[in-house]
N, C-alpha and C positions, 0 to 999 in steps of 0.2 A: 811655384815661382815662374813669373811670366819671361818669355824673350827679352832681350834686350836688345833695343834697337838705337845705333849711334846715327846721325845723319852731321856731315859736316858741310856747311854751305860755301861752296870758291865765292871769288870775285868777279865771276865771268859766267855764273851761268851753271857752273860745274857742282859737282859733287859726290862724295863718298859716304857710302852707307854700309852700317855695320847690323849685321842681323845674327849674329855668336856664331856663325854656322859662314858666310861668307862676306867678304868686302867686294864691293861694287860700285862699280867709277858711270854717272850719269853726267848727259851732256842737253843743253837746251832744257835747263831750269828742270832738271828729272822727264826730260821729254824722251829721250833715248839712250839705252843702254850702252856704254862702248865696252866694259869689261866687267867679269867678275872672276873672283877667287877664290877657293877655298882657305879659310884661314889656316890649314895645317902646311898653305907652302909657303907664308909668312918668314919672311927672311930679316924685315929690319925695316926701321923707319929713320929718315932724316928729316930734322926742321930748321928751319934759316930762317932767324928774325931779318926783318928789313924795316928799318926807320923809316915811317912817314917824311916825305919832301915837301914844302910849301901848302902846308897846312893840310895834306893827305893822309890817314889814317897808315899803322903800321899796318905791316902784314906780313905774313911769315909762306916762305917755299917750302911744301911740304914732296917727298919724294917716298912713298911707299911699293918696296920693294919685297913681292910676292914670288908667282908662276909669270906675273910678264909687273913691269913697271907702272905706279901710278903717281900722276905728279896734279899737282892742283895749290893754288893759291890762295889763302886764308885772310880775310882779314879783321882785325881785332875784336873785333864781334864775337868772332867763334871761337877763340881763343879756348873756353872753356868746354866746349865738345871737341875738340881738336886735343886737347888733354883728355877727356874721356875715352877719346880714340883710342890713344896712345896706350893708356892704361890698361884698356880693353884686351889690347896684343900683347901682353904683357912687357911693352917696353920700358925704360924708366921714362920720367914726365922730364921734360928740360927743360 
C-alpha cells in the first residue's frame, strides 16, 4: 500500500501537505517551506465556514493545531481535500 499524500491548496499561495508521517505549511505557491510537524503532536483542528460576499466564492478559516500553529484559507474548491485532511488526523469531518 502506497503513502498517502494530502495537498490542500490556500487562497493566497499557501498550502498544507500531508504525507501519513508529517504536515507541512508551504508558502509562495509550494516555493518555500515555513513549517513542518510530525503528526504524533497533532492536537486538533478548527474550520470556520465563511459565506462568499458579492458574488465571491465561500471559504473556510482553517486553524491546525500541532507542535507550533497552522493557519490557511480554503476555498470552496478544496473543500473535499480539506475533508480528506481532516479525516486523515483522525478528526471528525464538519
Amino acid at each position: 500500500m502506497g503513502t498517502v499524500m494530502i495537498e490542500v491548496k490556500g487562497a493566497n499561495g499557501e498550502s498544507l501537505l500531508y504525507d501519513g508521517a508529517t504536515v507541512a505549511k508551504f508558502r509562495h505557491n509550494g516555493m518555500q517551506e515555513a513549517s513542518r510537524n510530525p503528526v504524533s503532536t497533532y492536537r486538533g483542528i478548527q474550520v470556520a465556514h465563511r459565506p462568499g460576499k458579492r458574488g465571491k466564492p465561500d471559504t473556510y478559516e482553517v486553524l491546525l493545531t500541532m507542535s507550533a500553529f497552522m493557519s490557511l484559507t480554503v476555498e470552496e474548491s478544496q473543500k473535499a481535500q480539506l475533508d480528506a485532511l481532516v479525516a486523515a488526523l483522525g478528526a471528525p469531518v464538519a
